[in-house]
PDB file of N, CA, C and O in Angstrom:
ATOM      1  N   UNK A   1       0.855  -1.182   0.000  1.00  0.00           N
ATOM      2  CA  UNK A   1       0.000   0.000   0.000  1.00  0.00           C
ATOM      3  C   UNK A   1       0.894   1.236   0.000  1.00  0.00           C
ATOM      4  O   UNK A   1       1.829   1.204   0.801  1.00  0.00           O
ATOM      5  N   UNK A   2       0.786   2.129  -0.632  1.00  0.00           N
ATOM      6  CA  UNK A   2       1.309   3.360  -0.721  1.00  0.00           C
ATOM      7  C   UNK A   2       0.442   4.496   0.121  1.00  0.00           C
ATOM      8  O   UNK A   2      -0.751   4.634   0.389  1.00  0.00           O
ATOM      9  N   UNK A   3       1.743   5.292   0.422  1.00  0.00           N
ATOM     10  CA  UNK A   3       0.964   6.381   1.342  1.00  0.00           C
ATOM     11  C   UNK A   3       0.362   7.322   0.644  1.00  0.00           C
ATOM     12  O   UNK A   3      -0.195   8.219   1.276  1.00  0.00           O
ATOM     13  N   UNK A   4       0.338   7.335  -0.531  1.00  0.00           N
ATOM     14  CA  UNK A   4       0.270   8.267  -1.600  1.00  0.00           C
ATOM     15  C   UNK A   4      -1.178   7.814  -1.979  1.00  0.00           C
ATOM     16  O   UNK A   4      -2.035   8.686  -1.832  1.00  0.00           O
ATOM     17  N   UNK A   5      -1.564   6.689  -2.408  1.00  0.00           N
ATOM     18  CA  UNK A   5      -2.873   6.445  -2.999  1.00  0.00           C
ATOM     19  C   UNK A   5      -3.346   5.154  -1.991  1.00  0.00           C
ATOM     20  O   UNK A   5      -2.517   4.350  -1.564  1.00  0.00           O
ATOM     21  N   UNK A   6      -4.617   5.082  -1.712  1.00  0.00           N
ATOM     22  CA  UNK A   6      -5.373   3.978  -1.311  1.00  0.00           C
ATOM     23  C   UNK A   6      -6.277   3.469  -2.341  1.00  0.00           C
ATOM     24  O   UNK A   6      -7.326   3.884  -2.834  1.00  0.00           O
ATOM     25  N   UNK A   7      -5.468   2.337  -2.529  1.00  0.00           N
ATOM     26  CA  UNK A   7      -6.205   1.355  -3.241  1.00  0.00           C
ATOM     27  C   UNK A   7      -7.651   0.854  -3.414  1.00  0.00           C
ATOM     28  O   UNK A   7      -8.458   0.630  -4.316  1.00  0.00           O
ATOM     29  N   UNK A   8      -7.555   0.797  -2.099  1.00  0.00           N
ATOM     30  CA  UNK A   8      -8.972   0.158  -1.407  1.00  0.00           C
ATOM     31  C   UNK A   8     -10.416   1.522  -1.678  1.00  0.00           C
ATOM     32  O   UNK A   8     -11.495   1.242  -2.201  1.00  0.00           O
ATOM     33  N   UNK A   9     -10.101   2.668  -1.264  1.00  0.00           N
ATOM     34  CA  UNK A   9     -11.048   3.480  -1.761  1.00  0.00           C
ATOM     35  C   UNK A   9     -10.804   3.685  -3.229  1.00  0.00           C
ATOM     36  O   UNK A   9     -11.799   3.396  -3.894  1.00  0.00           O
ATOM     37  N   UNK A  10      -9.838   4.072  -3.888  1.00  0.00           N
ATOM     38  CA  UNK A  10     -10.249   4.259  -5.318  1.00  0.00           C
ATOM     39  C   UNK A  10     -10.607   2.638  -5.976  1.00  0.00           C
ATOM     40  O   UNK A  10     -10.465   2.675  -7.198  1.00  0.00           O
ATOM     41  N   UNK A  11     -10.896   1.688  -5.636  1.00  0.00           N
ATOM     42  CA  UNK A  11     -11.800  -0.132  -6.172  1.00  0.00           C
ATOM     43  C   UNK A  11     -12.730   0.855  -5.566  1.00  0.00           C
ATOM     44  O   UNK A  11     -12.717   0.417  -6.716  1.00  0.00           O
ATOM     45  N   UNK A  12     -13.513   1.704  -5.008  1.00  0.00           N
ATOM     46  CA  UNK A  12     -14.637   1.458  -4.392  1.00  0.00           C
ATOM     47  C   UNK A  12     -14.954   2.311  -5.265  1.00  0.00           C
ATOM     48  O   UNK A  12     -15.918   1.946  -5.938  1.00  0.00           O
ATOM     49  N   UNK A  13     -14.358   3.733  -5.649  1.00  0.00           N
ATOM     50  CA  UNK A  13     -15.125   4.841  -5.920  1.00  0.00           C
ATOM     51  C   UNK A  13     -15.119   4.272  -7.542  1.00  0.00           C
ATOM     52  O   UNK A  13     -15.807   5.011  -8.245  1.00  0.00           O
ATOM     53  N   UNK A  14     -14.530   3.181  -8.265  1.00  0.00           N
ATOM     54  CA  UNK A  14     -14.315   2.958  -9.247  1.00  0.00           C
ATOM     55  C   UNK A  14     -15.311   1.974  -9.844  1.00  0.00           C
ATOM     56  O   UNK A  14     -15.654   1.945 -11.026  1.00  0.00           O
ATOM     57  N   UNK A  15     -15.844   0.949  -8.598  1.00  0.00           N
ATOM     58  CA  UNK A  15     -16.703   0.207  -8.754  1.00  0.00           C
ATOM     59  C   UNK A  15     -18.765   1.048  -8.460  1.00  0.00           C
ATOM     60  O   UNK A  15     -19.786   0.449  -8.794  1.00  0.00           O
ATOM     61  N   UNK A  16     -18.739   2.096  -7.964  1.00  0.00           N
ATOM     62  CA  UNK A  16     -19.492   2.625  -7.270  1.00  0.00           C
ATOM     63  C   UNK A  16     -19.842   3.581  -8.673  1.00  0.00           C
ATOM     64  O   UNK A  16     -20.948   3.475  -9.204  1.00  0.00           O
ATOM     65  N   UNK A  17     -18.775   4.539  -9.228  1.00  0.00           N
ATOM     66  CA  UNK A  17     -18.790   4.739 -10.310  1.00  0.00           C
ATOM     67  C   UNK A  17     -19.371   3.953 -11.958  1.00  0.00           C
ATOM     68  O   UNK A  17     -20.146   4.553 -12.703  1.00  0.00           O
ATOM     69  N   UNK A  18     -18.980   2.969 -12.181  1.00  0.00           N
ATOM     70  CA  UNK A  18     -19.447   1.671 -13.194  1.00  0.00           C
ATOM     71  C   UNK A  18     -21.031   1.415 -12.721  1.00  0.00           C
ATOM     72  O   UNK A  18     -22.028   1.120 -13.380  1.00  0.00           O
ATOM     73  N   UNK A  19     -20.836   1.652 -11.323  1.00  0.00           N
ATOM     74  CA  UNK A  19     -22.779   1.380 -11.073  1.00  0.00           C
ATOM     75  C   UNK A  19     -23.428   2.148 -11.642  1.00  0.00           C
ATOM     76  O   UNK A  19     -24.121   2.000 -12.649  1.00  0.00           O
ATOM     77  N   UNK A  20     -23.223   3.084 -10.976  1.00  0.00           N
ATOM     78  CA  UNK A  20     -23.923   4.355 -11.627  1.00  0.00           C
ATOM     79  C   UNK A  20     -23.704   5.005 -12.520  1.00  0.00           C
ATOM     80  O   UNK A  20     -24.593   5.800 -12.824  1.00  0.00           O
ATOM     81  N   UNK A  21     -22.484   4.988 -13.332  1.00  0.00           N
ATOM     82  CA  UNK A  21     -22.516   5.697 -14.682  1.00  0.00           C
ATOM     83  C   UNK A  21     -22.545   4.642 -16.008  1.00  0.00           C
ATOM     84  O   UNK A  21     -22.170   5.009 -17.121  1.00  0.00           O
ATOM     85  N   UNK A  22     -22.889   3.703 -15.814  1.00  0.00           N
ATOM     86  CA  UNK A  22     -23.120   3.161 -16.732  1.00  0.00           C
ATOM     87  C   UNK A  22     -24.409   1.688 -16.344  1.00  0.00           C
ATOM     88  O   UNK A  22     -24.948   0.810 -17.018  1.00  0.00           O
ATOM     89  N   UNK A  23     -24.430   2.110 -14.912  1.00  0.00           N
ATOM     90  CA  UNK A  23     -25.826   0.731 -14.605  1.00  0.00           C
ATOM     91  C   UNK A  23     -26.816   1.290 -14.489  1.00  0.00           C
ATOM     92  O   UNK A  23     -27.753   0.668 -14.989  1.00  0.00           O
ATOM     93  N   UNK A  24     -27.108   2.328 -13.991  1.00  0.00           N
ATOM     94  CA  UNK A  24     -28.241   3.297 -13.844  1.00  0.00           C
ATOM     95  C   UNK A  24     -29.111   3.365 -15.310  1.00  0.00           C
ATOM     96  O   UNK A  24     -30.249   3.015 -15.623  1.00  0.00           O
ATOM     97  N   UNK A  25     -27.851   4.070 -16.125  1.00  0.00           N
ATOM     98  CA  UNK A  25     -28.917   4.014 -17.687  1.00  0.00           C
ATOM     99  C   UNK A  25     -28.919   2.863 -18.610  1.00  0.00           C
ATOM    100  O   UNK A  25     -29.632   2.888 -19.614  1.00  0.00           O
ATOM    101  N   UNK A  26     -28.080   1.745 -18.301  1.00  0.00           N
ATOM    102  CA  UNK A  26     -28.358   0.676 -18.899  1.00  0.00           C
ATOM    103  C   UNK A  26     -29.574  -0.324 -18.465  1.00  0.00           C
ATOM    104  O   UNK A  26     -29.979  -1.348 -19.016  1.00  0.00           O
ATOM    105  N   UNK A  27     -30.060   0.417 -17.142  1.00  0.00           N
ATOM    106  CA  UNK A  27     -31.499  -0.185 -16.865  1.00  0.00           C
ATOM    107  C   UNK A  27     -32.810   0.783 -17.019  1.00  0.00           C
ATOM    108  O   UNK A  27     -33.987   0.473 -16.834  1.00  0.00           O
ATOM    109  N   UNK A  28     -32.338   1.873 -17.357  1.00  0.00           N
ATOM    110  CA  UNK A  28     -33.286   2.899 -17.766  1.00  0.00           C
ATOM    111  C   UNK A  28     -33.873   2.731 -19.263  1.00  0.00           C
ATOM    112  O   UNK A  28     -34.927   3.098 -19.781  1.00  0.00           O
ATOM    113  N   UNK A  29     -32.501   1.866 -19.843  1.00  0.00           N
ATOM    114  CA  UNK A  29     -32.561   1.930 -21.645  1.00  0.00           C
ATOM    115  C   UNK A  29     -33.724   0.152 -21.592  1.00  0.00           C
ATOM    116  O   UNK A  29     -34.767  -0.217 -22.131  1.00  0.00           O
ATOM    117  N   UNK A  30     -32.854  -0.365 -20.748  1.00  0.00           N
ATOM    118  CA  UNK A  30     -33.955  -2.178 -21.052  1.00  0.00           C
ATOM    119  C   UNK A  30     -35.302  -1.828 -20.429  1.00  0.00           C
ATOM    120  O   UNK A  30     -36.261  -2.483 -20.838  1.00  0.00           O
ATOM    121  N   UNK A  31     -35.564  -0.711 -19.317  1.00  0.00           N
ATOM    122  CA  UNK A  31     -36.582  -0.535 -19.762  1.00  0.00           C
ATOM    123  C   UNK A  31     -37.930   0.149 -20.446  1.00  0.00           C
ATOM    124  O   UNK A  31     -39.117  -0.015 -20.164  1.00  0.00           O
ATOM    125  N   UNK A  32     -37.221   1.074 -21.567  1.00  0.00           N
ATOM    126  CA  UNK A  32     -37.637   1.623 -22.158  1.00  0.00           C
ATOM    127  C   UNK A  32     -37.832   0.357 -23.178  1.00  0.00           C
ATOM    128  O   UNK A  32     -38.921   0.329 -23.751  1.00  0.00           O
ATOM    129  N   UNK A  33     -37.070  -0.508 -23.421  1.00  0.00           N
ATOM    130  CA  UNK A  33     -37.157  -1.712 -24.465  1.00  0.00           C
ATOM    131  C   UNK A  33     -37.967  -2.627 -24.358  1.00  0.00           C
ATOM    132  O   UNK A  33     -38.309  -3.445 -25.213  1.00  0.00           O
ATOM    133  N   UNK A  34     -38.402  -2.482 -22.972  1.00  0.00           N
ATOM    134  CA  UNK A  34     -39.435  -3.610 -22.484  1.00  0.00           C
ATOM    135  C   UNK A  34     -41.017  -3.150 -22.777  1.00  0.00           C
ATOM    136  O   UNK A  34     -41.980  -3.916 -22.821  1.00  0.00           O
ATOM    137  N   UNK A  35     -41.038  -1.514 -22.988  1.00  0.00           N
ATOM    138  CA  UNK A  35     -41.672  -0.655 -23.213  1.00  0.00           C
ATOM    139  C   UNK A  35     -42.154  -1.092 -25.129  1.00  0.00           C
ATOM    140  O   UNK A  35     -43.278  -1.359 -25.555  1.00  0.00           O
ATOM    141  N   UNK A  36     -41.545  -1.058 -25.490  1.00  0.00           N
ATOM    142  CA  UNK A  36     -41.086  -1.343 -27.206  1.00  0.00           C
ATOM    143  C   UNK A  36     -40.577  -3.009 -27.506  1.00  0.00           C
ATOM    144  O   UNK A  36     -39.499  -3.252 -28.049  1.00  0.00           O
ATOM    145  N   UNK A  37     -41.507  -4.050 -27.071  1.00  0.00           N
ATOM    146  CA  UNK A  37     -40.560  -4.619 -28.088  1.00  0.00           C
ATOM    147  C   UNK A  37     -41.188  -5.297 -29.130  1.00  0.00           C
ATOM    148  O   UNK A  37     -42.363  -5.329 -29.497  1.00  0.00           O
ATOM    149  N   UNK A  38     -39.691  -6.088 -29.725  1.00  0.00           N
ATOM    150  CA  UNK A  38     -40.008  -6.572 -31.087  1.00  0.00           C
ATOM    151  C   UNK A  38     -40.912  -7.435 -31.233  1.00  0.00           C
ATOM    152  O   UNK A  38     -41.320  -8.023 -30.232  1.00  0.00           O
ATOM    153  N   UNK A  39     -41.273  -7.629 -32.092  1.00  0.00           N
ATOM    154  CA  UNK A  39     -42.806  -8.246 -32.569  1.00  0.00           C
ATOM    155  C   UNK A  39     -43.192  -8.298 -34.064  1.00  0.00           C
ATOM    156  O   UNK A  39     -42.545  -7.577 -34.824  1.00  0.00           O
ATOM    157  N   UNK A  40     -44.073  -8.992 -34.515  1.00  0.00           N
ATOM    158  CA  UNK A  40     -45.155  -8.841 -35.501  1.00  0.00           C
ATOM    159  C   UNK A  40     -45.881  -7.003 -35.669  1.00  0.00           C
ATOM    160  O   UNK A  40     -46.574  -6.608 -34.732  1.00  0.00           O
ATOM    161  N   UNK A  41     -45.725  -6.391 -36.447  1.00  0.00           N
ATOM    162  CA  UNK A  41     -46.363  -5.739 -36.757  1.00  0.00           C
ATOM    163  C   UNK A  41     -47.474  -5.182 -36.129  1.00  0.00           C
ATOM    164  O   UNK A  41     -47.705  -4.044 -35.721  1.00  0.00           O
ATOM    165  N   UNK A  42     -48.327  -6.562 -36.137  1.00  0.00           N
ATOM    166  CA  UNK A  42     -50.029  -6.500 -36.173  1.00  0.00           C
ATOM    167  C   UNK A  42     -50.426  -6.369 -34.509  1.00  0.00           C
ATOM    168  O   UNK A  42     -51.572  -5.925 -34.435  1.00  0.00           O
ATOM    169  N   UNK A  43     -50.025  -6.538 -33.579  1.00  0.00           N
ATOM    170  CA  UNK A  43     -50.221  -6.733 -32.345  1.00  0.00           C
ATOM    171  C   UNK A  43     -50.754  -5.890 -31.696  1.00  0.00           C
ATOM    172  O   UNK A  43     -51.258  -6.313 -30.656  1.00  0.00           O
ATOM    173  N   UNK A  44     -50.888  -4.468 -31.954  1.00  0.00           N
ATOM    174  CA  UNK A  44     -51.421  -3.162 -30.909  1.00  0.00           C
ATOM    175  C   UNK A  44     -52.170  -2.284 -31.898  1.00  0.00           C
ATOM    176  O   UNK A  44     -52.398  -2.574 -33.072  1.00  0.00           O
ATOM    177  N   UNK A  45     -52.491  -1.272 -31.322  1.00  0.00           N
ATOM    178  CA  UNK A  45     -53.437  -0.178 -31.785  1.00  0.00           C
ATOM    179  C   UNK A  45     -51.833   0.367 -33.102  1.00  0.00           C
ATOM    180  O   UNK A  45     -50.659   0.637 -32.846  1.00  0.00           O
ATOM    181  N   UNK A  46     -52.258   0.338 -33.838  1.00  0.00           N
ATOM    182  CA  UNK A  46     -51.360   1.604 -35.337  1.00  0.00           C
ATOM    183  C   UNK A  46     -50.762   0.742 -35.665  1.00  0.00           C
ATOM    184  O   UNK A  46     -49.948   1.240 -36.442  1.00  0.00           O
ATOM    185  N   UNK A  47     -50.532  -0.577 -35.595  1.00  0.00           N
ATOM    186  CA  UNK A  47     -50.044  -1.942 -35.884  1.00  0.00           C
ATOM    187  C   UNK A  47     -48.093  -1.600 -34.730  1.00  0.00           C
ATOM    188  O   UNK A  47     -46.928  -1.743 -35.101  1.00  0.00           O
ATOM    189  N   UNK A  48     -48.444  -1.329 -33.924  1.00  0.00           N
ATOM    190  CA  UNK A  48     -47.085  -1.284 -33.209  1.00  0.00           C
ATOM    191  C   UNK A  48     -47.383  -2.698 -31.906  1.00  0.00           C
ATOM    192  O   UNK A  48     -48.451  -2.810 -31.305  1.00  0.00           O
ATOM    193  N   UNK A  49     -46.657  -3.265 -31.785  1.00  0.00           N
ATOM    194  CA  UNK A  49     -46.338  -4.744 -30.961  1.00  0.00           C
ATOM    195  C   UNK A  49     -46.567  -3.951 -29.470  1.00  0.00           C
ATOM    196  O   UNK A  49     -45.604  -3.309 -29.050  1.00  0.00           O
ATOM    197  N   UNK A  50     -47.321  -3.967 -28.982  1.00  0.00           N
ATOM    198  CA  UNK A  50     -47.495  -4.147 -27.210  1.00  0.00           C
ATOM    199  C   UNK A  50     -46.351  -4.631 -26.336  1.00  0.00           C
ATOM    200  O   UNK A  50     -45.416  -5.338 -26.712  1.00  0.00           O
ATOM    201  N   UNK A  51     -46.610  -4.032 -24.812  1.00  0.00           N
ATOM    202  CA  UNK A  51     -45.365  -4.692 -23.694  1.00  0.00           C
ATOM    203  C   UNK A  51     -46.176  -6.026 -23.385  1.00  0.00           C
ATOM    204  O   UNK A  51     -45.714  -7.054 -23.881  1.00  0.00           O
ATOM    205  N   UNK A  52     -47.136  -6.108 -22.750  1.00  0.00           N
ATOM    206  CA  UNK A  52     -47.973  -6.632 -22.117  1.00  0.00           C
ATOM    207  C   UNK A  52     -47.702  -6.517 -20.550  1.00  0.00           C
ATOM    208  O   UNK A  52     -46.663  -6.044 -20.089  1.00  0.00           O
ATOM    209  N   UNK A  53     -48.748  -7.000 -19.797  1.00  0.00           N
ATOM    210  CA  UNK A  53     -48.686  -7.113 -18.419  1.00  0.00           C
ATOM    211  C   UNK A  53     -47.422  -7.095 -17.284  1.00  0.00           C
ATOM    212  O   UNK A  53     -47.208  -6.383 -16.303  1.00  0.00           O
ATOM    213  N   UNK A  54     -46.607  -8.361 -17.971  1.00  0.00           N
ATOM    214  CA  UNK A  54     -45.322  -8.560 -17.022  1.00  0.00           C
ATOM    215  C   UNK A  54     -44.245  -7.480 -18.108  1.00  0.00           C
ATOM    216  O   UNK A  54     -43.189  -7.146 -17.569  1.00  0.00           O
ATOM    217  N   UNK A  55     -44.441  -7.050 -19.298  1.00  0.00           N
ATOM    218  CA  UNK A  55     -43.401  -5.888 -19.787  1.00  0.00           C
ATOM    219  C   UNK A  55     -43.678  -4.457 -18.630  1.00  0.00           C
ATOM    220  O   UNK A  55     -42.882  -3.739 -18.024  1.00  0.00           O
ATOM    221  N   UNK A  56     -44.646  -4.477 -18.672  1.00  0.00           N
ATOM    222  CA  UNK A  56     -45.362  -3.241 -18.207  1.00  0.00           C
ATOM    223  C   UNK A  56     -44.467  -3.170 -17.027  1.00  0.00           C
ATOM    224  O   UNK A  56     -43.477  -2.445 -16.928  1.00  0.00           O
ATOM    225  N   UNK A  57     -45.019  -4.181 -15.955  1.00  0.00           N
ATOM    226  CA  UNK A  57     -44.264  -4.532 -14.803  1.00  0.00           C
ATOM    227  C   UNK A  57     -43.134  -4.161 -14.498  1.00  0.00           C
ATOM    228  O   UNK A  57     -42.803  -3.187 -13.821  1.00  0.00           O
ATOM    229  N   UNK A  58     -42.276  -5.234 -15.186  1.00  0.00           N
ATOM    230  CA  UNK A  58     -40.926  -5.411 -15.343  1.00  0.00           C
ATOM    231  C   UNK A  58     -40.450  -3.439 -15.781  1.00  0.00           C
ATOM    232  O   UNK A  58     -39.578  -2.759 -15.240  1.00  0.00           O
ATOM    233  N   UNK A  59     -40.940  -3.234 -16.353  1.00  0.00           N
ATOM    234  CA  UNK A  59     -40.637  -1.932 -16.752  1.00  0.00           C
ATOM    235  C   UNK A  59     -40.616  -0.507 -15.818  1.00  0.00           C
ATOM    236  O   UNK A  59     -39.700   0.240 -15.473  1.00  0.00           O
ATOM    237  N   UNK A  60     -42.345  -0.507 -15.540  1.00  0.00           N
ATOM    238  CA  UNK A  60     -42.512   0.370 -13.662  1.00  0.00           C
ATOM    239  C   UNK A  60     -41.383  -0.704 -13.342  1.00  0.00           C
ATOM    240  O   UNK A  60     -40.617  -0.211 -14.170  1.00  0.00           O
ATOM    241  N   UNK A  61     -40.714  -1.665 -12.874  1.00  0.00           N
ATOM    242  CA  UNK A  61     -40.078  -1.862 -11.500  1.00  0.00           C
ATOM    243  C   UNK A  61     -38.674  -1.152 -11.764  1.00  0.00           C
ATOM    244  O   UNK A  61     -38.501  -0.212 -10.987  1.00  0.00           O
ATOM    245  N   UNK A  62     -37.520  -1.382 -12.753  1.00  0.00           N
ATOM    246  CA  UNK A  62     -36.689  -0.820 -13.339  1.00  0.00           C
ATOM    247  C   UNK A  62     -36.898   0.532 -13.456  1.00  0.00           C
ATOM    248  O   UNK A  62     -35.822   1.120 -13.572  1.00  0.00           O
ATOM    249  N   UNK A  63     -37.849   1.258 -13.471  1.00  0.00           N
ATOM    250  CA  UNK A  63     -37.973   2.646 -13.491  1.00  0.00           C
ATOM    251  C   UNK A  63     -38.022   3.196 -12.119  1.00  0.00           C
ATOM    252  O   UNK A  63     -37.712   4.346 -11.807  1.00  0.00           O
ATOM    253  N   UNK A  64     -38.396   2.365 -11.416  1.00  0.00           N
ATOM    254  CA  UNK A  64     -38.579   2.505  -9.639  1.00  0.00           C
ATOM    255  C   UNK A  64     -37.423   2.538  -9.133  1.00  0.00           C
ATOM    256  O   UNK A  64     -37.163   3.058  -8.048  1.00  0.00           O
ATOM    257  N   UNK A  65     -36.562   1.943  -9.932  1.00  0.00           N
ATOM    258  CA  UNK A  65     -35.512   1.275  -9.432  1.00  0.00           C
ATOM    259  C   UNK A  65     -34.485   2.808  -9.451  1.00  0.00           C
ATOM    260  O   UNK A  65     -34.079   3.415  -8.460  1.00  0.00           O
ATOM    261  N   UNK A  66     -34.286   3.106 -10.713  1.00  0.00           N
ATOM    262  CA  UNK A  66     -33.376   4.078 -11.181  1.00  0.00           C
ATOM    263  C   UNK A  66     -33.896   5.136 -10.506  1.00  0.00           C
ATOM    264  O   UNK A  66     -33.034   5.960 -10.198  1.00  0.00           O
ATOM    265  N   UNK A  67     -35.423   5.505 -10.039  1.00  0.00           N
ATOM    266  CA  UNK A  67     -35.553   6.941  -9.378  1.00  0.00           C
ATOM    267  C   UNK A  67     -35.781   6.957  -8.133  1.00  0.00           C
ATOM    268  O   UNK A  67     -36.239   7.918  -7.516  1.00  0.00           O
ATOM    269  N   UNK A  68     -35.397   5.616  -7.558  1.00  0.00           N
ATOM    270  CA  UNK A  68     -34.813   5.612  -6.156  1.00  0.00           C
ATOM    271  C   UNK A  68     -33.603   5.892  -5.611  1.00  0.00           C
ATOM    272  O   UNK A  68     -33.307   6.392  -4.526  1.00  0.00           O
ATOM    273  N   UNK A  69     -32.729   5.370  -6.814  1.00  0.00           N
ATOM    274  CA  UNK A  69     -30.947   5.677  -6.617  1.00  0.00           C
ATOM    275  C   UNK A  69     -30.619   6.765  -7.030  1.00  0.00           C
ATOM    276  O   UNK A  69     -29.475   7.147  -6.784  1.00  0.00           O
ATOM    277  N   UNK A  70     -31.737   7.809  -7.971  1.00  0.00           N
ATOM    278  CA  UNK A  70     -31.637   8.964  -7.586  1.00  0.00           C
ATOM    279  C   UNK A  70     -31.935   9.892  -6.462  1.00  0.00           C
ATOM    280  O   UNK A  70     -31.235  10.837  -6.097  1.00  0.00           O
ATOM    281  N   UNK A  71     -33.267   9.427  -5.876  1.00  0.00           N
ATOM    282  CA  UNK A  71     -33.438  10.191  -5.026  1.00  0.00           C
ATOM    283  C   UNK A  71     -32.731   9.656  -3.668  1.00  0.00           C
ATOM    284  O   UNK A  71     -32.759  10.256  -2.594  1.00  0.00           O
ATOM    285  N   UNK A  72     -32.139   8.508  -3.896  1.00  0.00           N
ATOM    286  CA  UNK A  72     -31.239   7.894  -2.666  1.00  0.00           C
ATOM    287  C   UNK A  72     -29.805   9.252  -2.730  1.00  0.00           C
ATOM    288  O   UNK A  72     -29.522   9.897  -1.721  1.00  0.00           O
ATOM    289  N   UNK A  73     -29.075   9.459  -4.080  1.00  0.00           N
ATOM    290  CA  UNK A  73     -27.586   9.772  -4.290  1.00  0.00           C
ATOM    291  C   UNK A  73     -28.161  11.545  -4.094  1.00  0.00           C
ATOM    292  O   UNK A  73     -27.329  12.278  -3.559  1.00  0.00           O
ATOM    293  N   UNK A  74     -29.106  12.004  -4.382  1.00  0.00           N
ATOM    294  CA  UNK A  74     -29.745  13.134  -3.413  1.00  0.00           C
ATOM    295  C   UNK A  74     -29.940  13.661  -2.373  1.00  0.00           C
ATOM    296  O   UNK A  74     -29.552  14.803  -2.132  1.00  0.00           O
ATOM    297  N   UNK A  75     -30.698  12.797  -1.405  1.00  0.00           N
ATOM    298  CA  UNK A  75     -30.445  12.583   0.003  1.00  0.00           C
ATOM    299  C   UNK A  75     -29.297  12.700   0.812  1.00  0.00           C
ATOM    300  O   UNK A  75     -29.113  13.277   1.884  1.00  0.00           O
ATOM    301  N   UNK A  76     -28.297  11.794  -0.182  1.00  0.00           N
ATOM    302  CA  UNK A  76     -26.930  11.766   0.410  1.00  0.00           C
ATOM    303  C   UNK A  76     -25.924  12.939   0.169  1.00  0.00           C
ATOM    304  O   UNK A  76     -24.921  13.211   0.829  1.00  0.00           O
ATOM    305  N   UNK A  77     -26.318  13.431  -0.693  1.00  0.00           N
ATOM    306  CA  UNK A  77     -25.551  14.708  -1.253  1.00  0.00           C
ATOM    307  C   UNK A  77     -25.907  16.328  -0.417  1.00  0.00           C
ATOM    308  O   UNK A  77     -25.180  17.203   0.055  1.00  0.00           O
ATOM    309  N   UNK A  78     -27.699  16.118  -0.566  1.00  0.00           N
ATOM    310  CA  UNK A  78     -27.820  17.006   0.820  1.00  0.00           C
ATOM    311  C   UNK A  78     -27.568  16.795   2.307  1.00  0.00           C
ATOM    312  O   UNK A  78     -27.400  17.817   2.971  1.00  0.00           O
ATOM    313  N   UNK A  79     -27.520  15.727   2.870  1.00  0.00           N
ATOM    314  CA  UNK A  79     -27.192  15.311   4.203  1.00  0.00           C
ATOM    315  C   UNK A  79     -25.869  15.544   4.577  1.00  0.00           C
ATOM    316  O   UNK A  79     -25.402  15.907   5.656  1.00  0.00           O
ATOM    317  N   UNK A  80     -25.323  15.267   3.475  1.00  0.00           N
ATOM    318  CA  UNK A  80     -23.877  15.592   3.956  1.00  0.00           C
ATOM    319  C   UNK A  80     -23.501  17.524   3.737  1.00  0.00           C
ATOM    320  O   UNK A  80     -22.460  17.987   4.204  1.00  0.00           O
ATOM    321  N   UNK A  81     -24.055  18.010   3.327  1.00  0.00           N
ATOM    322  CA  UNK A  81     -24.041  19.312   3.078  1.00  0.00           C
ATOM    323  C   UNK A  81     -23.802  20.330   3.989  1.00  0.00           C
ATOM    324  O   UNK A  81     -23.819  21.505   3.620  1.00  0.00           O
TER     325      UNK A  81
END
């Protein structure tokens, strides 16, 4: 270990980072996809393919998800303030 850098916090702020800058909207994007997916044509109103029930779901929960860890990394940003 060097006195100069800690290892151990920059794995954290590095792994903590990858969560959130790239897990946050990669579950924001699947579920916008779950929102949209592929299909037949013919399936919904203007011939666009439906989520159905468990898309729907699956979709609110992932959206719940991401605007909790916002309003979680909020909280934390004012608390510590």
């Amino acid at each position: 270990m060097s006195s100069w850098i800690n290892l151990g916090a920059v794995w954290r702020i590095v792994v903590v980072g990858l969560l959130t800058g790239a897990g946050l909207p990669a579950l924001f994007a699947l579920g916008l996809r779950l929102l949209n997916p592929p299909g037949p044509p013919a399936d919904g109103p203007a011939g666009r393919p439906t989520a159905g029930p468990a898309g729907y779901a699956l979709a609110g929960l992932l959206f719940a998800v991401v605007l909790a860890s916002i309003g979680w990394g909020i909280s934390v940003i004012v608390g510590h303030s």
